[in-house]
N, C-alpha and C positions, 0 to 999 in steps of 0.2 A: 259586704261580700261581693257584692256586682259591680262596684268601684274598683276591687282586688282585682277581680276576673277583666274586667274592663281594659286595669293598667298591664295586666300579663299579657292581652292579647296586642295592647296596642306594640308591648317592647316584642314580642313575638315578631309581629307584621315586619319589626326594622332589621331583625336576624337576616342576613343572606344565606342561610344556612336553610335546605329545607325540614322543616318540622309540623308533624303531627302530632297528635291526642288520640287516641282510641280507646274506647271506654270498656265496661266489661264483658260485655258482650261481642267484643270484636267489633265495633259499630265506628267509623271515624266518626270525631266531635268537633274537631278543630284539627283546620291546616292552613300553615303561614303563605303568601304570597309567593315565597322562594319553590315550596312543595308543587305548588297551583303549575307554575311556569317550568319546572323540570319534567313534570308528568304530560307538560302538553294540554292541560285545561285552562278553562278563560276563566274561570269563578271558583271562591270556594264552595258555592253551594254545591256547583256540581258533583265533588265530593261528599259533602256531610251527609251522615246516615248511611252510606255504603259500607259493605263490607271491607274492611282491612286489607286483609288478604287477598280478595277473590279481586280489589281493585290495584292492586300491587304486581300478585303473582300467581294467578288462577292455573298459570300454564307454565312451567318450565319451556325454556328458548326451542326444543326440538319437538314442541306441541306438543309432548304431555302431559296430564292433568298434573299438578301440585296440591297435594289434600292440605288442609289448614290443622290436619292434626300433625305434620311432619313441620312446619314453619318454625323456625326456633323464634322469631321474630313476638311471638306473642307469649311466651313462655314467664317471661317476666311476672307475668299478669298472675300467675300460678306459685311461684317460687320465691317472688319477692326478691330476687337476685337480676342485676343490669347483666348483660348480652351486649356483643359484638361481633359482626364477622364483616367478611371482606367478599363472600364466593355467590351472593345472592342477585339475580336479575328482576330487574322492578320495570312491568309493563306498562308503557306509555299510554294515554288516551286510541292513540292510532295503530296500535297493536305491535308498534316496536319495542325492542326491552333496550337497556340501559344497564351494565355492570355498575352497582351499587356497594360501596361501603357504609355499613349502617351501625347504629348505637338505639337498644332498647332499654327503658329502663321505668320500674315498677311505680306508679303513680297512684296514692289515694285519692280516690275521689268522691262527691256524696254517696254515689250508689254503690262501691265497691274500686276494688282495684280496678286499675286501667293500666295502661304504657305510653310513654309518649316516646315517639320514635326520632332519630334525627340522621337523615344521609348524604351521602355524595354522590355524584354521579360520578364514574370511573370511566368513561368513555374515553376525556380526554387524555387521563393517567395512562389509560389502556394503549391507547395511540402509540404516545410514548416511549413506552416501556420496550414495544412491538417495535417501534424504528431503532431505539438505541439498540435491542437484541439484533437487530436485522443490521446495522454499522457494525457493531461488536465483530459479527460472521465474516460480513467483507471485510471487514480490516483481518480479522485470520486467517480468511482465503487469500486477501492481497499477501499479507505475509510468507503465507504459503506457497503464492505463485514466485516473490519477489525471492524468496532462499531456495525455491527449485531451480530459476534461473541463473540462480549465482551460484550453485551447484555443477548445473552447465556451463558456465563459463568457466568454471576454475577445472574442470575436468577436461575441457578444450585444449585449454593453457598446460596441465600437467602433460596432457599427450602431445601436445606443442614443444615442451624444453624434452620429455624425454627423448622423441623424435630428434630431434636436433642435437640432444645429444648422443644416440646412438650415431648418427651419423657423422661428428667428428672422434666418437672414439670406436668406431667401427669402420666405414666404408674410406671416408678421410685419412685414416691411417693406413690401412693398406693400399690405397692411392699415394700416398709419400714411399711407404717403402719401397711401388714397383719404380716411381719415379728415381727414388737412391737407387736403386738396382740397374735400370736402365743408365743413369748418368755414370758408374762404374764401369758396365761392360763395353758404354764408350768407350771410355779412358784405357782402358785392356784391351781393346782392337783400333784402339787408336790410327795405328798402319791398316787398318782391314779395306776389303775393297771398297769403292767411292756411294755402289750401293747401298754396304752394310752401314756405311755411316751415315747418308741421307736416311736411311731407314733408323736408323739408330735416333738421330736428331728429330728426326719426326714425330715419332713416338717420345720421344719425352717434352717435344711440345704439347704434343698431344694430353699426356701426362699431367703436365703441370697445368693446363688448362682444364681438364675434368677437377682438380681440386679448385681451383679458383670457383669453378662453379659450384662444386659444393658448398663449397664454404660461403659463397651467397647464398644459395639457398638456405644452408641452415639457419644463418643469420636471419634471413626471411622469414622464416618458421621460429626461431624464438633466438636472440640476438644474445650473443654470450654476456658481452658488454651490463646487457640489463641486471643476469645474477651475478656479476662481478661488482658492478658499480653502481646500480640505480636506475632508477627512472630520470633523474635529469641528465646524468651522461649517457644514455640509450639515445635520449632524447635529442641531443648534440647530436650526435652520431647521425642520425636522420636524418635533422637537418642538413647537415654537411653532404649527404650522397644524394637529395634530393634534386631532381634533376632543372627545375625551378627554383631560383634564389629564396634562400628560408631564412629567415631569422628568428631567433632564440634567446627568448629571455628567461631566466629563472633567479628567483630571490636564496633559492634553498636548496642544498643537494640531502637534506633528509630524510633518509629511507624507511619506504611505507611496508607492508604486509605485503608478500611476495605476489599475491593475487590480485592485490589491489595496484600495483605497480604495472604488473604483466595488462590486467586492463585499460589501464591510462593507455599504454605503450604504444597498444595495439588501435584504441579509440584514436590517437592522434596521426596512426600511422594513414588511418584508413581513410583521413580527415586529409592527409596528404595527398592519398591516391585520387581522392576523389577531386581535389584540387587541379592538379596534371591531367588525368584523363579527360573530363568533363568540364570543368570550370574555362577551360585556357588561360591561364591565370599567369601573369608578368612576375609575380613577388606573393611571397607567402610571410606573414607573424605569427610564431609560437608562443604562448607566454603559459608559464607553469606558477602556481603560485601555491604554497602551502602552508595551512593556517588552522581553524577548527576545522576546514574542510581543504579538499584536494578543485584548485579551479584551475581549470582549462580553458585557452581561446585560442583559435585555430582561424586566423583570419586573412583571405584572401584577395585579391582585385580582379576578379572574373567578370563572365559573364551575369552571374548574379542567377535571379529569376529560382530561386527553390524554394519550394512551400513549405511554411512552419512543420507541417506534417506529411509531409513525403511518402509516397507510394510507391513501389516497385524501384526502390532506390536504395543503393547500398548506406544511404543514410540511416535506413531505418535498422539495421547494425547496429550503428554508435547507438544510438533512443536504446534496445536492448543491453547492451553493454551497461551505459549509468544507470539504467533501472534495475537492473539485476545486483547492486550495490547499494539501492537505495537515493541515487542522484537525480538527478532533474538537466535536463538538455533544452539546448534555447539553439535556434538556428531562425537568423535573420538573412537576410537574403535580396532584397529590391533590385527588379531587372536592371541589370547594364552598373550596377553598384558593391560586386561582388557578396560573399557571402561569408558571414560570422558564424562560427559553429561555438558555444559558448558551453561547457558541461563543468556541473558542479556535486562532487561528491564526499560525502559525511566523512569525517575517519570516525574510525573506531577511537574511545576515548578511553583512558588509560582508567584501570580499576583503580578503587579510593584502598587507600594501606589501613586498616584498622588501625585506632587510636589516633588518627591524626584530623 
């Protein structure tokens, strides 16, 4: 029998798992080496003969007593039926506790039932659980911030083309009529005095120059061109009125989601401006590419010199713009070597057809 007990305790000692014996009286008998070194003791004698419980869990974690009649932990020892829980704190030598997953389970021994326990420490599970739940939230919040954003920009955009389009079927057109009107009562006072026709001709210079500005402006505000035809003929377009030499590449005239178009349009316009105003830039490169994703490179021969992450700069627009879409923007820049504005964003991918 002490050969028996001998060879149990030796495979016990090689368990990494920590485990105890507790006899019938509540009394520890035996604890493995894994138990000794989670609890924060040097030996197992410093254990043996202590009470169970009152060396486990005398105290609940917010310092109140834990009575040994409430422990389910010993229960075994009475019912003959194994126990487990997951909600129990098991106090250290140094008076910190340790969330514990434990397993109890009914052990005859000479003098009567006992339990032999066997737990885990949940600390580092606890960790865990607490970062992944605490990721989970920021990724909901970023979620959240990322479709409030995009929410904003497409209601920018909506009151961008309607604006523009009130104004060419609004102010635009009754600027053309007074202009036909005026070029007719020309032509009807054609003999009129020399005033009435310089006045006459004046005013429908006049005339046809307020529509010409409109009609840039509106453009400005949301380019008809773009809901006619696209993003890559918008994008032509641009280039071509650009007041520094631009060039324009695109593999694809494929038409994306009207939001998602109106964003490039506007990300590359701004890519322009900032180009002309600020850069002093000889020569501009466009290139549009469309693929699993929508990429952008906006590349100019400037002065150079802008920081990856830009402060008080209408760069930090575009950076708003691709992230309110879910994209990622790269802006390189090294003084006197001009500046790369590089923006790359997800399309949306086409639902799967059931059954296929």
């Amino acid at each position: 029998m002490e050969a028996d007990e001998e060879m149990l305790s030796r495979i016990l000692d090689c368990v990494p798992q920590p485990i105890w014996v507790v006899g019938p009286d509540g009394c520890i008998l035996y604890t493995n080496p894994s138990a000794v070194s989670v609890l924060g003791y040097d030996d197992e004698s410093e254990l043996r003969g202590r009470s169970s419980h009152d060396t486990l869990h005398p105290l609940r974690p917010d310092g109140s007593r834990y009575p040994a009649s409430e422990c389910p932990m010993l229960t075994p020892a009475r019912t003959g039926r194994a126990l487990h829980g997951d909600s129990e704190w098991f106090m250290r030598r140094d008076g910190s506790f340790i969330p514990a997953y434990w397993w109890s389970s009914p052990v005859d021994l000479p003098h009567g039932r006992g339990v032999i326990y066997s737990f885990f420490d949940l600390t580092e599970r606890r960790a865990y659980e607490k970062a992944a739940r605490e990721r989970d939230i920021a990724q909901v919040r970023a979620a959240e911030f990322q479709a409030g954003q995009r929410r904003i920009v497409e209601s920018i955009d909506a009151v961008h083309r309607q604006t523009a389009r009130d104004l060419h079927d609004g102010a635009q057109q009754r600027l053309v009529s007074l202009l036909i009107a005026l070029r007719l009562a020309r032509q009807l006072l054609s003999e009129g005095p020399a005033e009435a026709m310089d006045l006459l001709d004046l005013s429908v210079g006049e005339a046809q120059g307020a529509i010409d500005e409109l009609r840039s402006l509106a453009s400005g505000i949301y380019p008809p061109v773009l809901t006619a035809k696209g993003l890559t003929a918008a994008v032509r377009e641009l280039a071509a009125r650009c007041p520094v030499p631009a060039a324009f590449a695109a593999e694809s005239d494929q038409r994306l989601p009207a939001a998602l178009e109106s964003n490039a349009y506007f990300l590359i316009a701004e890519s322009l401006t900032n180009a002309v105003k600020h850069a002093r830039a000889t020569s501009i490169d466009i290139t549009v590419e469309i693929g699993d994703a929508l990429e952008i490179v906006v590349r100019d021969d400037g002065v150079g010199g802008v920081p990856p992450s830009p402060v008080g700069s209408g760069l930090i627009g575009l950076r708003d713009r691709v992230g309110a879409f879910g994209g990622e923007l790269d802006i390189v820049s090294p003084a006197g070597e001009g500046t790369v504005i590089a923006a790359r964003i997800p399309l949306p991918q086409p639902e799967a057809v059931p059954g296929r």
